[in-house]
C-alpha positions as CSV (number, residue, x, y, z in Angstrom):
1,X,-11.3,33.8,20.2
2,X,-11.9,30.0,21.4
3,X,-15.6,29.0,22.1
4,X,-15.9,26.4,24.3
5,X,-18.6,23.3,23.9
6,X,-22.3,25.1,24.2
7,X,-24.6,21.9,24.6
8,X,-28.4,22.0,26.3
9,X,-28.9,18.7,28.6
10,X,-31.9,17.3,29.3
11,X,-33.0,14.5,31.6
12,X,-35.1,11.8,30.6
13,X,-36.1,9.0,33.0
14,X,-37.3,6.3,31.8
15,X,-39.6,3.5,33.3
16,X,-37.2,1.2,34.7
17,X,-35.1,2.4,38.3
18,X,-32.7,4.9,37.0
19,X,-32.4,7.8,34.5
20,X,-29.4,8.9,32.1
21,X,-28.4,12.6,31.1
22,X,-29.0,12.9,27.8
23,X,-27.0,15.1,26.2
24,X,-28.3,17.4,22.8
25,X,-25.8,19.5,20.8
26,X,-24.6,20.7,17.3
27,X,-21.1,19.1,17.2
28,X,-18.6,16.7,19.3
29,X,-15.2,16.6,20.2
30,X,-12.9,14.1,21.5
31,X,-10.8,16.5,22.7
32,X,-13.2,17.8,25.4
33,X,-13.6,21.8,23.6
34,X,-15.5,22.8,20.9
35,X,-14.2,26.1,19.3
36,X,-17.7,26.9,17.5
37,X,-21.3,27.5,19.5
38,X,-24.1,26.6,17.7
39,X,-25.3,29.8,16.7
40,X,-22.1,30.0,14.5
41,X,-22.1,32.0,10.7
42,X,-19.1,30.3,9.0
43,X,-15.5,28.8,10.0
44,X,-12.7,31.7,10.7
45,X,-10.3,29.9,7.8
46,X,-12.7,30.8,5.4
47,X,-14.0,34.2,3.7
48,X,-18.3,33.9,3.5
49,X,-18.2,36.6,0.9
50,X,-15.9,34.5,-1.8
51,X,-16.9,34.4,-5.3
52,X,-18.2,31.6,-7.0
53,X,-16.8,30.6,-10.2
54,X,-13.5,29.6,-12.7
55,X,-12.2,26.6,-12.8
56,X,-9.9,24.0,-11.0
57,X,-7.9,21.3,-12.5
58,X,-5.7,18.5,-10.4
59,X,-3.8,15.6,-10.8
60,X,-4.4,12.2,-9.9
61,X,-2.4,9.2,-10.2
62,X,-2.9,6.0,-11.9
63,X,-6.2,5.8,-13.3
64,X,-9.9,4.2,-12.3
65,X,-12.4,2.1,-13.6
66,X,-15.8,2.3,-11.1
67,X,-17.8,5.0,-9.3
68,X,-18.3,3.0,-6.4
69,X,-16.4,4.0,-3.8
70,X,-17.8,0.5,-1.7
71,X,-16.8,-2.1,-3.9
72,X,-14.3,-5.2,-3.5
73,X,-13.8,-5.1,-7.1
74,X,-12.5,-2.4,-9.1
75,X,-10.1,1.0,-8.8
76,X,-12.9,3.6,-7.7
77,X,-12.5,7.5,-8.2
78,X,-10.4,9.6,-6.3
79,X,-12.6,12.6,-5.4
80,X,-16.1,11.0,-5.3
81,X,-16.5,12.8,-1.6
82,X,-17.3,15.6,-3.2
83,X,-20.9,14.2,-4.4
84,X,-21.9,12.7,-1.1
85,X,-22.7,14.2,1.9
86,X,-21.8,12.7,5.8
87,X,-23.9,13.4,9.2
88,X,-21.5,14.9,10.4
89,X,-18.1,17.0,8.9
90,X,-14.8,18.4,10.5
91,X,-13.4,21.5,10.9
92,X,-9.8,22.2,9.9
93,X,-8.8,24.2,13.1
94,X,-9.5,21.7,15.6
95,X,-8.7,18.0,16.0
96,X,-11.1,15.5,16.9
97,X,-14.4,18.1,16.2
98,X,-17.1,17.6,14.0
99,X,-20.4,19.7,13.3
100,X,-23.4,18.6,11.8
101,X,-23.8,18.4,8.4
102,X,-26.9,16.7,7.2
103,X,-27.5,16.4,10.8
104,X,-29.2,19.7,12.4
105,X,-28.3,18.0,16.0
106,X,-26.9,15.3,17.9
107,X,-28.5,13.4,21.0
108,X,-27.0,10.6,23.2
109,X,-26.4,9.4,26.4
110,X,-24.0,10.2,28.8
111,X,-22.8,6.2,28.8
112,X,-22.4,6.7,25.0
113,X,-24.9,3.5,24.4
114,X,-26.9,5.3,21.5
115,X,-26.4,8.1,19.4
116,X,-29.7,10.4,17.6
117,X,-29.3,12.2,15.0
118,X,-32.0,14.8,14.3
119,X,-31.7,15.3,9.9
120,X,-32.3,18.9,8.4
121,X,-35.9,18.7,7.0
122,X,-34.2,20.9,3.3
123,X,-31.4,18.6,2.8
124,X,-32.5,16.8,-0.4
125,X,-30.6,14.3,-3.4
126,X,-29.6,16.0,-6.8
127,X,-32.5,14.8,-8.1
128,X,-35.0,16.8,-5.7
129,X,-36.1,14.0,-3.0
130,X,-35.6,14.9,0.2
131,X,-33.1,12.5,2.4
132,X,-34.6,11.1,5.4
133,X,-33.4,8.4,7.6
134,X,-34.3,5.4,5.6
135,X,-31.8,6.3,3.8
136,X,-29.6,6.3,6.7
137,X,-30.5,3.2,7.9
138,X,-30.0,1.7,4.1
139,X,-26.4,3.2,3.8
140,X,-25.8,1.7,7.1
141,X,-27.0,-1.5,6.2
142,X,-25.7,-2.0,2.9
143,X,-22.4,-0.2,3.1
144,X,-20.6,-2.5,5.9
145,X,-22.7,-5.8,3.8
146,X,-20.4,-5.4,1.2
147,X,-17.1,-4.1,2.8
148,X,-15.1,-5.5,5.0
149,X,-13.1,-2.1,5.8
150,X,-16.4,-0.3,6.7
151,X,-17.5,-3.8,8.1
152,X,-15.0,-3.5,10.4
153,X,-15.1,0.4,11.0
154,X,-18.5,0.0,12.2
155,X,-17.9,-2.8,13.7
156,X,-19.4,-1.5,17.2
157,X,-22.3,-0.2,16.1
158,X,-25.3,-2.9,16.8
159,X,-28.0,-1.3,14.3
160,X,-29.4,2.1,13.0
161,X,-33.5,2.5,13.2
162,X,-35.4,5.1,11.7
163,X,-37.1,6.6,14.5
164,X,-39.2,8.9,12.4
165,X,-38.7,10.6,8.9
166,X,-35.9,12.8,10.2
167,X,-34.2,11.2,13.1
168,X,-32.5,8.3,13.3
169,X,-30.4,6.1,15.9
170,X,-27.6,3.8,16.1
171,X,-27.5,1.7,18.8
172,X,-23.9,0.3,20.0
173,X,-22.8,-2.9,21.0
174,X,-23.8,-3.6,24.4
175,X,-21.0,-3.2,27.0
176,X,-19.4,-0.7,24.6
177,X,-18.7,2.9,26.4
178,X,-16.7,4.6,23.6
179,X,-17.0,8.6,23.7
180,X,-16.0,7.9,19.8
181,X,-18.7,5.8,18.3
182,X,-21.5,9.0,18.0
183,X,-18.3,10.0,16.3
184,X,-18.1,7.3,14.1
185,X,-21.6,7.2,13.0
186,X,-21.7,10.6,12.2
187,X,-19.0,9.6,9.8
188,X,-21.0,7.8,7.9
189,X,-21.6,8.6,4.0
190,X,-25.3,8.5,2.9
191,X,-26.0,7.3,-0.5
192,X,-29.8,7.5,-1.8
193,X,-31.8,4.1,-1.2
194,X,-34.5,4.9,-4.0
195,X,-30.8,4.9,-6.4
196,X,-29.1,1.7,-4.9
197,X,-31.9,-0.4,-3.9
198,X,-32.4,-1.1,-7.7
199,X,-28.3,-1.4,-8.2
200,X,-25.9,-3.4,-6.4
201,X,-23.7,-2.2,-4.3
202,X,-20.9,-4.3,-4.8
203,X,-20.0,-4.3,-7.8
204,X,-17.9,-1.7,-9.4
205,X,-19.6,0.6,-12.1
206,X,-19.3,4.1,-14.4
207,X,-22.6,5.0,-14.1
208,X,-23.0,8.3,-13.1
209,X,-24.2,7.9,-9.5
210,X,-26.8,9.9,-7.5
211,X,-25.9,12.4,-5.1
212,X,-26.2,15.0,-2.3
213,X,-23.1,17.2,-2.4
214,X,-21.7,20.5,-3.7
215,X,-20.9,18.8,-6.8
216,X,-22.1,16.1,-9.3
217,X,-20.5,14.4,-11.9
218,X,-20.8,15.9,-15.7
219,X,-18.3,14.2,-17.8
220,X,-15.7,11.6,-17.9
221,X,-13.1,10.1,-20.0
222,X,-12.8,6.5,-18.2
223,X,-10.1,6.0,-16.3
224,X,-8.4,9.4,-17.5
225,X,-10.9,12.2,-16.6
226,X,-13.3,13.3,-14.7
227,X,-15.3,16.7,-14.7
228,X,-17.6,17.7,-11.8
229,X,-19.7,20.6,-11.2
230,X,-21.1,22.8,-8.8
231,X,-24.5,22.0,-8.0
232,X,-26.3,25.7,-7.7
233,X,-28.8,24.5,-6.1
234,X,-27.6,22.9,-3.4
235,X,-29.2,22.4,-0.2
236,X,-26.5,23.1,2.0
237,X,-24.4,25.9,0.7
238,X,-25.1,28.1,3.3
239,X,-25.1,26.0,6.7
240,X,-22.3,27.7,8.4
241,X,-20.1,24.5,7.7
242,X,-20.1,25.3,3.7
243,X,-20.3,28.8,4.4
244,X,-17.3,29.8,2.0
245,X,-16.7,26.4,0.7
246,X,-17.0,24.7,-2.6
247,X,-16.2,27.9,-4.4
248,X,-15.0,26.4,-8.3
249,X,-17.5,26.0,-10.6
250,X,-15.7,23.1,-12.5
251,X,-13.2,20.8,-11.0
252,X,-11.5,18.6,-13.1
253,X,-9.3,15.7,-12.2
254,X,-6.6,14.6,-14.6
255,X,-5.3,11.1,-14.4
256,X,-2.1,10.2,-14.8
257,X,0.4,7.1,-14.2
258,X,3.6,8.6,-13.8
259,X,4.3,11.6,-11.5
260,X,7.4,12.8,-13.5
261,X,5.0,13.3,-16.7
262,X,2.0,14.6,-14.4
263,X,5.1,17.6,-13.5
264,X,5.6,18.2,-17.1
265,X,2.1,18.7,-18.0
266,X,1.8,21.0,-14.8
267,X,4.5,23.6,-16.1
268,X,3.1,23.0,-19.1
269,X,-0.5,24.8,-17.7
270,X,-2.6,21.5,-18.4
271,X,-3.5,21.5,-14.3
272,X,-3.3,24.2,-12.2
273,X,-2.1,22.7,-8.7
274,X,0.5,20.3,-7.9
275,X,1.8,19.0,-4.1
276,X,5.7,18.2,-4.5
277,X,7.1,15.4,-2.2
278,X,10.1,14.9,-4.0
279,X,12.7,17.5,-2.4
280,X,15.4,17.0,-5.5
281,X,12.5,18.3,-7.6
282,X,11.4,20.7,-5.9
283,X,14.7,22.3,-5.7
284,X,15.7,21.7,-9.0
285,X,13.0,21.5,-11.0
286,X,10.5,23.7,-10.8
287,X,12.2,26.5,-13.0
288,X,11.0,28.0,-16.7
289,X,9.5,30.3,-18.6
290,X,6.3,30.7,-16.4
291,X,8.3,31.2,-13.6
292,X,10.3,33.4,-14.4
293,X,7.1,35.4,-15.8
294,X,5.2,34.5,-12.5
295,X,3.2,32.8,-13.2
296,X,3.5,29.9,-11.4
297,X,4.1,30.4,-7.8
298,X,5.8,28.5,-5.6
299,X,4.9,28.0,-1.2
300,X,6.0,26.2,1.5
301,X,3.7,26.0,4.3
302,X,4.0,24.5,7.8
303,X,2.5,21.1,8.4
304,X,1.6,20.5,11.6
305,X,-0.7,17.7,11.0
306,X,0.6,13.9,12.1
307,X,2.7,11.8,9.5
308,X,1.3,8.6,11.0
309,X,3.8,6.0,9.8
310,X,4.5,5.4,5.7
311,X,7.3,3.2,4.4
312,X,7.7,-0.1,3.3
313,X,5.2,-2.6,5.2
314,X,6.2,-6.6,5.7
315,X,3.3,-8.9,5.3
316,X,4.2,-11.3,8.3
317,X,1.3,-13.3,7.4
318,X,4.2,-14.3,4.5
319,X,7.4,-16.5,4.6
320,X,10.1,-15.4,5.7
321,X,8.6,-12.4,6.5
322,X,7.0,-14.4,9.8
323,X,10.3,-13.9,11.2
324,X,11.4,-10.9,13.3
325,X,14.9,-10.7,12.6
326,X,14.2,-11.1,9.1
327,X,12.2,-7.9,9.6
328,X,14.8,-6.4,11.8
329,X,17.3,-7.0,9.3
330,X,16.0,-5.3,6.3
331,X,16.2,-2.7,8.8
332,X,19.0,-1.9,8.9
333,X,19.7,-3.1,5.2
334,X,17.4,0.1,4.5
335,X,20.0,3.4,4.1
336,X,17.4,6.5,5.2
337,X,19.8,8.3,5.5
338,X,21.8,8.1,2.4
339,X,18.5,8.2,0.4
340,X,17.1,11.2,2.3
341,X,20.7,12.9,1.6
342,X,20.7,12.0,-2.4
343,X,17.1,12.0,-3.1
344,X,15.9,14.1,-0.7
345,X,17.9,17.1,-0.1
346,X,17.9,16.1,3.4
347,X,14.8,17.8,3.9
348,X,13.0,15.1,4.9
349,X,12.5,13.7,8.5
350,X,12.1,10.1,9.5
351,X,9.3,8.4,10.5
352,X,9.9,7.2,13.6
353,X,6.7,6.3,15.1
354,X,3.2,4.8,13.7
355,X,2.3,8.5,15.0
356,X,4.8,10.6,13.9
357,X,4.9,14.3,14.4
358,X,2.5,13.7,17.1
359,X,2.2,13.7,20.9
360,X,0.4,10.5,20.8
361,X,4.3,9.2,19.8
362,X,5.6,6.8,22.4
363,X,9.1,8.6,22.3
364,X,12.5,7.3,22.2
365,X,12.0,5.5,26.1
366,X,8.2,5.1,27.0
367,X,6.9,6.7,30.3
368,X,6.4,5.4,34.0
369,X,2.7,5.4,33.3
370,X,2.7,3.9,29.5
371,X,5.2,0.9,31.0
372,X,2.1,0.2,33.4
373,X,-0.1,0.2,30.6
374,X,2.2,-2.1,28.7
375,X,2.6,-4.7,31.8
376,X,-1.1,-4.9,32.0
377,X,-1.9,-6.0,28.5
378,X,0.9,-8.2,28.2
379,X,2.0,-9.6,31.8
380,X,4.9,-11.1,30.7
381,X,6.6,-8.0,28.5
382,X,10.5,-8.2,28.7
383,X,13.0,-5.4,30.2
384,X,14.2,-4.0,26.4
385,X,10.0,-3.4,25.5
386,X,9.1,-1.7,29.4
387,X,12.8,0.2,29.3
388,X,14.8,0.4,26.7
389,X,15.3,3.2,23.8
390,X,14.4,2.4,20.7
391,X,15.4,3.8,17.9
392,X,15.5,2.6,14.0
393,X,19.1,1.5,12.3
394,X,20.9,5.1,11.5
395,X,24.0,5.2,9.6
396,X,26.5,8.3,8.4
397,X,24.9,8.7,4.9
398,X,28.2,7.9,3.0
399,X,26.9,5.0,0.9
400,X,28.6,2.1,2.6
401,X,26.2,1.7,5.5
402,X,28.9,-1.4,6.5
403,X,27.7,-1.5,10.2
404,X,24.4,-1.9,9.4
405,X,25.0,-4.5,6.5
406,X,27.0,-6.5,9.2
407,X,24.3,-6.3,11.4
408,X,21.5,-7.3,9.2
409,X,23.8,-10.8,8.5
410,X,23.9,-11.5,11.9
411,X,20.3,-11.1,12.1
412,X,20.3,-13.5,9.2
413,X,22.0,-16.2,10.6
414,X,19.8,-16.2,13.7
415,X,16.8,-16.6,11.5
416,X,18.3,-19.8,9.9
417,X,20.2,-18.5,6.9
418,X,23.6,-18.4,5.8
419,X,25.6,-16.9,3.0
420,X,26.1,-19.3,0.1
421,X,27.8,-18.5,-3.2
422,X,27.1,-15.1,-2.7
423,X,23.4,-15.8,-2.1
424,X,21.3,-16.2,1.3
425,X,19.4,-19.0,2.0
426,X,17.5,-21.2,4.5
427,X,18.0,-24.3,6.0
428,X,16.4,-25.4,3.0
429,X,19.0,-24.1,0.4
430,X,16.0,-21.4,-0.7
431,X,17.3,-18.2,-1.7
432,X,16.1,-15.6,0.1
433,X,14.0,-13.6,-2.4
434,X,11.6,-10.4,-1.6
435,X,9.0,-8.8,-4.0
436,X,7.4,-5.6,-4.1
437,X,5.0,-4.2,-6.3
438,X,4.5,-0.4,-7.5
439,X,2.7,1.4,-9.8
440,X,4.6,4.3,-10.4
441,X,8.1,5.0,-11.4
442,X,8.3,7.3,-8.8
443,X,9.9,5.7,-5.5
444,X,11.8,3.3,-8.0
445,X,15.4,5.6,-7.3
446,X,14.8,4.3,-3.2
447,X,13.9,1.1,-4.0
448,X,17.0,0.5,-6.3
449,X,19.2,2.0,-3.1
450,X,17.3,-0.8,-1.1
451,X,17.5,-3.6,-3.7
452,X,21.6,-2.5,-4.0
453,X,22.0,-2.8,-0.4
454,X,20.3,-6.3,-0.3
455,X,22.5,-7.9,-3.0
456,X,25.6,-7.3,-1.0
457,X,24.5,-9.5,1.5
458,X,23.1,-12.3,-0.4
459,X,19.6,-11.1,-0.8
460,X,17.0,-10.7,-4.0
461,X,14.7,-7.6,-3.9
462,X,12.3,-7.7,-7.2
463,X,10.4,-4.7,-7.8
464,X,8.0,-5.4,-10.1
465,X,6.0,-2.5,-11.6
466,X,1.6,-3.6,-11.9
467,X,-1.2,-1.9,-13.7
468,X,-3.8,0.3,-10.9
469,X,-6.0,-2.7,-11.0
470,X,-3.1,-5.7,-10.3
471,X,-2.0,-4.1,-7.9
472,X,-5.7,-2.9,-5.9
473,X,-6.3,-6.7,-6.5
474,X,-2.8,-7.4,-4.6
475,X,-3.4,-4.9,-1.7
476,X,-7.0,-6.4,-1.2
477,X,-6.3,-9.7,-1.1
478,X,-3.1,-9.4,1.1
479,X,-1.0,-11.1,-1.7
480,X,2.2,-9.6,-1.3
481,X,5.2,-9.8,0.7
482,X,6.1,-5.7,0.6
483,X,4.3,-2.7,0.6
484,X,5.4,0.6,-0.2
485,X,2.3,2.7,1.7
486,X,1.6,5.1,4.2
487,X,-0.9,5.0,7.3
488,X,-2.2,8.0,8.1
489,X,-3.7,9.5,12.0
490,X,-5.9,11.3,13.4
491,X,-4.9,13.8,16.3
492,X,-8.1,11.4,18.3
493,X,-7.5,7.6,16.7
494,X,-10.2,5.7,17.8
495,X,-12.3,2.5,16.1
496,X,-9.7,2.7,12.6
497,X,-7.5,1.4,14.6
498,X,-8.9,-2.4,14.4
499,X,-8.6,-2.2,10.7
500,X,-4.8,-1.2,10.7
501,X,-3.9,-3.4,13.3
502,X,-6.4,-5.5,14.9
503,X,-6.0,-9.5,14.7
504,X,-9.6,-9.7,12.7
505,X,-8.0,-7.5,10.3
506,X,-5.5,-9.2,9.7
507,X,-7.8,-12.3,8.4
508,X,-9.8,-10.6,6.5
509,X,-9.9,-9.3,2.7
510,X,-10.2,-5.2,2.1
511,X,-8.6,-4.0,5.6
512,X,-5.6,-1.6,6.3
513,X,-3.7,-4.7,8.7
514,X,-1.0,-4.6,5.8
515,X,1.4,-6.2,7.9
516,X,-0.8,-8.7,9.0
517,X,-0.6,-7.8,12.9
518,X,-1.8,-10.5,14.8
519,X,-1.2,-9.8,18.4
520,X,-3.4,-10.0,21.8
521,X,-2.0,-7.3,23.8
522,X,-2.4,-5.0,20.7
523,X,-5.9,-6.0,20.2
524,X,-6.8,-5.0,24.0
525,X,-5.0,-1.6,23.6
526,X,-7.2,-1.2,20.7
527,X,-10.3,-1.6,23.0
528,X,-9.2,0.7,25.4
529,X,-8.3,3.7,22.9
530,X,-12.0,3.1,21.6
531,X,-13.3,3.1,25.6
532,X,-11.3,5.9,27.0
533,X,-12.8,8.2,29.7
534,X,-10.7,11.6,28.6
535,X,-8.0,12.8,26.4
536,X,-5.1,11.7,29.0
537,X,-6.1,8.5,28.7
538,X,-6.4,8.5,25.1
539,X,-2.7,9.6,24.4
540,X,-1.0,7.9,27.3
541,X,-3.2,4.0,25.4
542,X,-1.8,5.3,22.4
543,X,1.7,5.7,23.2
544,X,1.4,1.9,24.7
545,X,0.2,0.8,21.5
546,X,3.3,2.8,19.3
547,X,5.6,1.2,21.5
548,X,4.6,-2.1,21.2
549,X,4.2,-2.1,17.4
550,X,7.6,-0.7,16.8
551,X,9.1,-3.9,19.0
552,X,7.0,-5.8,15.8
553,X,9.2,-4.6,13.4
554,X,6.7,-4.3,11.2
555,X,7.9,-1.4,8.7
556,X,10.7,0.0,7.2
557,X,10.2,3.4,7.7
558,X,11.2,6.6,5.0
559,X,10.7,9.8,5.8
560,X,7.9,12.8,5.1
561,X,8.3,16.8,4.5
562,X,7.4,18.8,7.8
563,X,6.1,21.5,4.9
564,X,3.3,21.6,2.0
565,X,5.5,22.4,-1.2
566,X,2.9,23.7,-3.1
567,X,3.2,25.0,-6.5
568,X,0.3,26.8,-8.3
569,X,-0.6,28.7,-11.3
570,X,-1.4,32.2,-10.0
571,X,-5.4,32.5,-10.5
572,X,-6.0,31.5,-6.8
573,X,-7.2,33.8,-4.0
574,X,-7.3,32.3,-0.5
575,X,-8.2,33.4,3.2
576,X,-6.3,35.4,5.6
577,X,-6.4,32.2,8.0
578,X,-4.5,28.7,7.3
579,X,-6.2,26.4,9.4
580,X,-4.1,24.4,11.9
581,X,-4.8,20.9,10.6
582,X,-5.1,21.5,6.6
583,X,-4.6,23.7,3.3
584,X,-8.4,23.7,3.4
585,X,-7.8,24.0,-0.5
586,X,-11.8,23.8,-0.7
587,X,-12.0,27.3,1.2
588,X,-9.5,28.8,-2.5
589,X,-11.6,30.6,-5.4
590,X,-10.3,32.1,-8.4
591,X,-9.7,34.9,-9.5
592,X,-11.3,34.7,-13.2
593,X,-9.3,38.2,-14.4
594,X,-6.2,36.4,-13.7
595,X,-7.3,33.4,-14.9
596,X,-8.3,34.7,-18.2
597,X,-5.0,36.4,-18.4
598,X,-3.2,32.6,-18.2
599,X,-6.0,31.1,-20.0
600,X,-4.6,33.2,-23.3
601,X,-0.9,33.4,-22.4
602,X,-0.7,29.6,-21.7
603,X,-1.3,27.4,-24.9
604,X,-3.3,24.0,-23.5
């Protein structure tokens, strides 16, 4: 049964000639419901009475070299979430929700100027000292001094003052009326300041570091292991956002750099959960002994969450990449359909929207009300942006993809180029050549259909294959023409949005502005998304902004799985209830008996 928001308002007036409604509650949405009151036990996705205990062993990919999650420099751990604690935490039934975590309660304003947050007085480090808001305040300070993505995040947020030992306030840009940024703040991870304050911050490091969480780091192999554990002690297992949570003793994350070996040394019992996105494999390959026996299971479970946008990003900050019909034309160079036949199964769908699988898509031809929106932040838009379809290149799947190929020369030629001795190049005579870096075999089969498709018509696709660190070096710096990455949404975007798209982004070091966006009108649709009144207003800003970042050109988009393939060895238990908006592994336990049982059949 749905609970809707239970908040207590008070009024405080202040000296000056007018008062504000200040508003006190235990969560916030974005989406103008909250499911859970305040006198809430536990989430309904989750079972309160699960056993602790057992382990649980995943896979990452590629390998890490720091513990700092904050620094330029280095590849930090996957994972480290599960030391820190934030203000405030989701829940996986709702979208746009969060309910306090080491916050107890949440004050602000009605014109969303300040944001309190009252701390729960038990809520202490690993080491037994309590957290208060200095050390709010420090994580605040010294987390966006050292990087520019959380820099830029928090870019709104003027200060945070410790008001007293346990409640502290950010104060927001002045002029700023965003029903996100309490949001925001309460997003924030707190790391201890009596631990940093004699460390810094931006540099990477293996030292252990101090934390707050469910877990704490025991053991590591650098860059191939890591082993946490649960922390039995731990001040908020039984807040009714943990209730049923955090139920493995041990985790352990495996590292490895190839997905294909990862898969082997999954049937072969060395981890005991893998996520499949390759449809050939998952069709073909997940067959054998344990199987057969049953050991391994294998589910496919609805996703309903949105795919955001993933594919291959252009750096337009990069010749020739500056041009749009360059960009256009590796569009349609790029055969989806051909590779989501061969590789794929078919099973995939497109991307075909920075919001995919989402109502906040713009859609094929854009609404009355999201062409007004359009017109205003760019008064001199043209008829095919306001009106007409748009769709990315398709083709028949048969290989050829001749159409498309003639098309993408044509675009050529009005960029400047022409065809050679077999080879396109500028006005110049400068072949046209294209890099793109990886560092896993893994999407190599697409690429080599791409880089196939590209020779026929003159032009030079190297992939070139980089160690984790090259290539985090590469992404951080911008140095790169291609990208092969995916940008994930919320169901309520909001401030993120500068750092994917936003023209400051796009000069600065660390951000998610891969393709170098550098455009007003998308910079004010930014602002309003961060500024709007009510969910209407919300989606219909959003929609404006899809639509006029597809007319960028600005990826080459592949496709995602509308289903979790999930393959598992059978020790797992889980609740009744699969959340709406994740797998919620965290809510899992294990069954020990069962896992015994593998533990002696399967030789590690």
């Amino acid at each position: 049964m749905v609970k809707f928001l239970s908040v207590f308002f008070i009024i405080i007036t202040f000296n000056t000639a007018f008062s504000q409604n200040i508003i006190k509650t235990h969560a916030i949405s974005l989406t103008d419901s909250i499911k859970y009151n305040a006198d809430f036990k536990h989430y309904d996705y989750v079972n309160p009475n699960a056993p602790k205990g057992g382990t649980f062993r995943r896979a990452l990919y590629g390998t890490y070299d720091s513990f700092n999650m904050f620094a330029l420099k280095g590849v930090s751990m996957n994972g480290l979430g599960y030391i820190y604690d934030t203000l405030l935490t989701s829940s996986s039934d709702e979208a746009g929700t969060y309910y306090g975590l080491l916050a107890e309660s949440i004050e602000y304003p009605d014109d969303y100027s300040w944001v309190i947050f009252n701390l729960r007085k038990n809520a202490y480090w690993h080491d037994g000292k309590p957290i208060t808001s200095e050390d709010v305040v420090f994580s605040f300070n010294e987390i966006t001094k050292v990087s520019p993505y959380y820099r830029n995040y928090y870019a709104l947020i003027e200060k945070a003052e410790a008001v007293n030992k346990y409640r502290v306030k950010f104060i927001f840009k002045k002029g700023e009326k965003s029903r996100e940024l309490p949001l925001i703040a309460g997003q924030l991870t707190i790391i201890p300041k009596h631990y940093w304050q004699t460390r810094d911050l931006s540099k990477a490091t293996l030292e252990i570091p101090l934390g707050s969480g469910a877990y704490k780091i025991t053991d590591y192999t650098a860059g191939k292991s890591v082993t946490l554990k649960r922390v039995p002690n731990y001040w908020g297992k039984d807040i009714p956002v943990n209730k049923g949570m955090d139920n493995f003793d041990t985790i352990i994350f495996e590292y490895f750099r190839d997905q294909t070996v990862a898969f082997e040394a999954f049937k072969a019992g060395q981890f005991d959960l893998i996520s499949e996105g390759s449809g050939k494999r998952w069709y073909r390959g997940y067959t054998g002994k344990y199987f057969d026996l049953g050991y391994i299971k294998k589910e496919e479970i609805p996703f309903r969450n949105g795919q955001g946008m993933r594919g291959i990003f252009m750096n337009t900050a990069k010749y020739p990449l500056n041009n749009i019909n360059v960009r256009k034309a590796l569009n349609y160079a790029y055969d989806y359909e051909w590779i989501n036949k061969n590789l794929y199964f078919g099973n995939n769908k497109r991307c075909d929207s920075f919001f995919s699988n989402s109502p906040l898509s713009s859609g094929v031809v854009p609404s009355s009300e999201v062409q007004k929106i359009i017109k205003q932040v760019k008064p001199n838009a043209d008829k095919e942006l306001l009106t007409s379809p748009f769709y990315f290149p398709k083709n028949q799947g048969d290989a050829t993809n001749r159409a498309n190929l003639v098309e993408a020369v044509k675009l050529l030629q009005q960029a400047g180029y022409k065809n050679i001795n077999g080879k396109m190049v500028d006005k110049n005579g400068k072949p046209l050549v294209l890099e793109i870096g990886l560092t896993s075999k893994s999407l190599e089969n697409e690429l080599v259909i791409f880089q196939k498709a590209l020779e026929r018509i003159g032009v030079e696709l190297k992939i070139l294959f980089l160690d984790n660190s090259q290539y985090a070096q590469k992404v951080r710096n911008k140095d790169f023409m291609l990208i092969y990455a995916g940008m994930k949404q919320s169901e309520s975007p909001g401030n993120e949005q500068r750092s994917m798209w936003g023209s400051y982004a796009a000069l600065e070091n660390g951000t998610r502005n891969y393709a170098s966006v550098r455009d007003e009108s998308v910079d004010k649709l930014i602002d309003m998304i961060i500024q709007a009144p009510n969910r209407k207003d919300l989606v219909l800003y959003t929609q404006a902004l899809d639509r006029i970042l597809l007319f960028g050109w600005y990826v080459i988009p592949s496709g995602f799985s509308d289903k979790y393939r999930l393959a598992y060895w059978d020790k797992f238990e889980k609740p009744d209830i699969t959340p709406y908006y994740s797998l919620s592994i965290s809510s899992w336990w294990i069954n020990t008996e069962k896992e015994e049982k593998i533990n002696k059949m399967v030789i590690k």
